[in-house]
C-alpha positions as CSV (number, residue, x, y, z in Angstrom):
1,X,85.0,88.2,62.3
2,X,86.7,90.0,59.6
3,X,87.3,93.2,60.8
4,X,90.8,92.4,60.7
5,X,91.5,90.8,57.7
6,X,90.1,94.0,56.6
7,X,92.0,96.8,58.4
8,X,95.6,94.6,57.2
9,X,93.9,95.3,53.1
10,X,93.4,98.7,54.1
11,X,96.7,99.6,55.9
12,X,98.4,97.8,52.6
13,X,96.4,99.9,50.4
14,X,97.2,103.4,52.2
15,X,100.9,102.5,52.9
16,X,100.3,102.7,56.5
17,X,102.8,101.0,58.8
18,X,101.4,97.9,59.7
19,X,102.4,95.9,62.8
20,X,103.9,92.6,63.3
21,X,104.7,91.1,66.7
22,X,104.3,93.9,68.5
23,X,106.6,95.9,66.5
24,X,105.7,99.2,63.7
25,X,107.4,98.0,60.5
26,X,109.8,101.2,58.8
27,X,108.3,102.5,55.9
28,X,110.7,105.4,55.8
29,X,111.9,106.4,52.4
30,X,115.3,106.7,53.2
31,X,115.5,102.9,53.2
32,X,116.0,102.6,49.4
33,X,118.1,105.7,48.8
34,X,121.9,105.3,48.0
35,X,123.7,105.0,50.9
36,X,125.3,108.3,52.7
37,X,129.0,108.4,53.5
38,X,129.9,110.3,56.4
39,X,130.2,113.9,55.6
40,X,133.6,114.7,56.4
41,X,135.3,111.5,54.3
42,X,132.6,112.9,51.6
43,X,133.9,116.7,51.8
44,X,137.7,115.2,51.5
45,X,136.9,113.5,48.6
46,X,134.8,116.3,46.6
47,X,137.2,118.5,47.1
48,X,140.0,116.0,45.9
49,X,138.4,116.4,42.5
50,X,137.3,120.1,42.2
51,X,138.6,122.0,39.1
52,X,137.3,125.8,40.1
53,X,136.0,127.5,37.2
54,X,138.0,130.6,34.9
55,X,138.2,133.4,36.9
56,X,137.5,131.9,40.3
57,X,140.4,131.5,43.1
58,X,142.3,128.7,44.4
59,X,140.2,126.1,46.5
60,X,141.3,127.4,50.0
61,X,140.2,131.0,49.5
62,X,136.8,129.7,49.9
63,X,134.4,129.1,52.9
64,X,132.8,125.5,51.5
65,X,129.2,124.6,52.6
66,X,128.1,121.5,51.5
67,X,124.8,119.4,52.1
68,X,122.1,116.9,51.0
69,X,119.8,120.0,49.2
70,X,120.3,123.4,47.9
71,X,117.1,126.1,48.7
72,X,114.9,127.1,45.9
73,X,115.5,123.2,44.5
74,X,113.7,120.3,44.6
75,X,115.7,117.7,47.2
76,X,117.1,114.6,45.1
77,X,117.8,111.8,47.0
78,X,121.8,111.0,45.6
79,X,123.2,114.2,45.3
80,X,125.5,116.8,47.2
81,X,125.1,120.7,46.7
82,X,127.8,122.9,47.5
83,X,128.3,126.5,47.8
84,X,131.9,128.0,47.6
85,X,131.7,131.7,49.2
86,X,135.6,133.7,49.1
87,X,135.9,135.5,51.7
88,X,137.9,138.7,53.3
89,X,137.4,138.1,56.8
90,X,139.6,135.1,56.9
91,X,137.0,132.8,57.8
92,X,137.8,129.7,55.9
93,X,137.4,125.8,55.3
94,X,135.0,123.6,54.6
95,X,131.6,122.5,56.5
96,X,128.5,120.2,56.5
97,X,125.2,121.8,56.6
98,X,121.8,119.3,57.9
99,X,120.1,122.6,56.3
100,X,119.3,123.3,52.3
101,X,122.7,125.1,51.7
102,X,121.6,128.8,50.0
103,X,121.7,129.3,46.5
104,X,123.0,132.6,46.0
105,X,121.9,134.5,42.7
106,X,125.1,136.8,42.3
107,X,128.4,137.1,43.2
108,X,130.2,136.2,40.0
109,X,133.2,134.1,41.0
110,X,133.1,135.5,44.7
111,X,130.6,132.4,44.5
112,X,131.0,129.1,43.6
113,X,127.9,126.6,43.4
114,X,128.3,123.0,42.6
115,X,126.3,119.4,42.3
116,X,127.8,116.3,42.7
117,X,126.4,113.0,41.9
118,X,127.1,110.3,44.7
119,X,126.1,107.9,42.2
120,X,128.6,108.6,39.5
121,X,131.2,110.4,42.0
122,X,131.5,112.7,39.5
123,X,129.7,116.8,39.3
124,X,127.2,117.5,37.0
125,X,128.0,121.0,37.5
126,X,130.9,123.3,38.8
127,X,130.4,127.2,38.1
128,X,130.7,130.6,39.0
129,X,127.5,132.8,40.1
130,X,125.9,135.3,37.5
131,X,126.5,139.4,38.5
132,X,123.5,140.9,39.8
C-alpha cells in the first residue's frame, strides 16, 4: 500500500513534523538562531560598553529594560533592544523583559533606546528619544 510513502512526501512538503521511532522531530526555528547568553551575563556586558549619547545622564540614573524585541518592530532573531528610562522616583537598575520592551516616541534624553548586535557584540544604534 502506499498510503504511507505518500503522507512522509506530503509532511516533507508542508514542513510538518514528521515522526521517527515514536518520537515528533523539532522543527522549531529557534534551532538555527545564534545562540542566547543568559540575560544577566548579557546586561553586564552591554552595559560595559555603553557610551550614552550628548545630553543624556550617566548610566546609573537610568532604569534599563532590555529584551529579545522592541514593540512596533519587526522581531530579528540576533539582536537585543534596550530602553534606558531616568527616573525621579529612585527606582533604578537594570532588568530583562520575555516582553517586546516599549519603544517610546518622546522623551528626549529622559529616554534612551538602543540595539545591539549579538552577532558583532557591538550596537548599531545608541540615542536619545525625539521631543514630542
Amino acid at each position: 500500500m502506499r498510503t504511507p510513502g505518500l503522507l512522509l512526501a506530503a509532511l516533507s512538503l508542508c514542513g510538518c513534523p514528521m515522526e521517527r521511532d515514536g518520537a515528533a522531530q523539532p522543527t522549531d526555528p529557534a534551532a538555527s538562531r545564534l545562540p542566547f547568553p543568559d540575560a544577566n551575563e548579557l546586561i553586564a556586558s552591554i552595559e560595559q560598553k555603553i557610551v550614552m549619547p550628548q545630553g543624556a545622564g550617566p548610566l546609573a540614573s537610568y532604569t534599563r529594560i532590555y529584551g529579545r524585541a522592541a514593540m512596533g518592530m519587526p522581531a530579528e532573531d540576533g539582536y537585543v533592544y534596550g530602553v534606558l528610562d531616568r527616573t525621579t522616583d529612585g527606582s533604578r537598575g537594570a532588568r530583562w523583559s520575555e516582553e517586546p520592551v516599549s519603544e517610546p516616541m518622546d522623551g528626549g534624553c529622559a529616554v534612551v533606546t538602543l540595539r545591539y548586535s549579538l552577532a558583532r557584540a557591538a550596537f548599531d544604534y545608541i540615542r536619545c528619544n525625539g521631543e514630542a
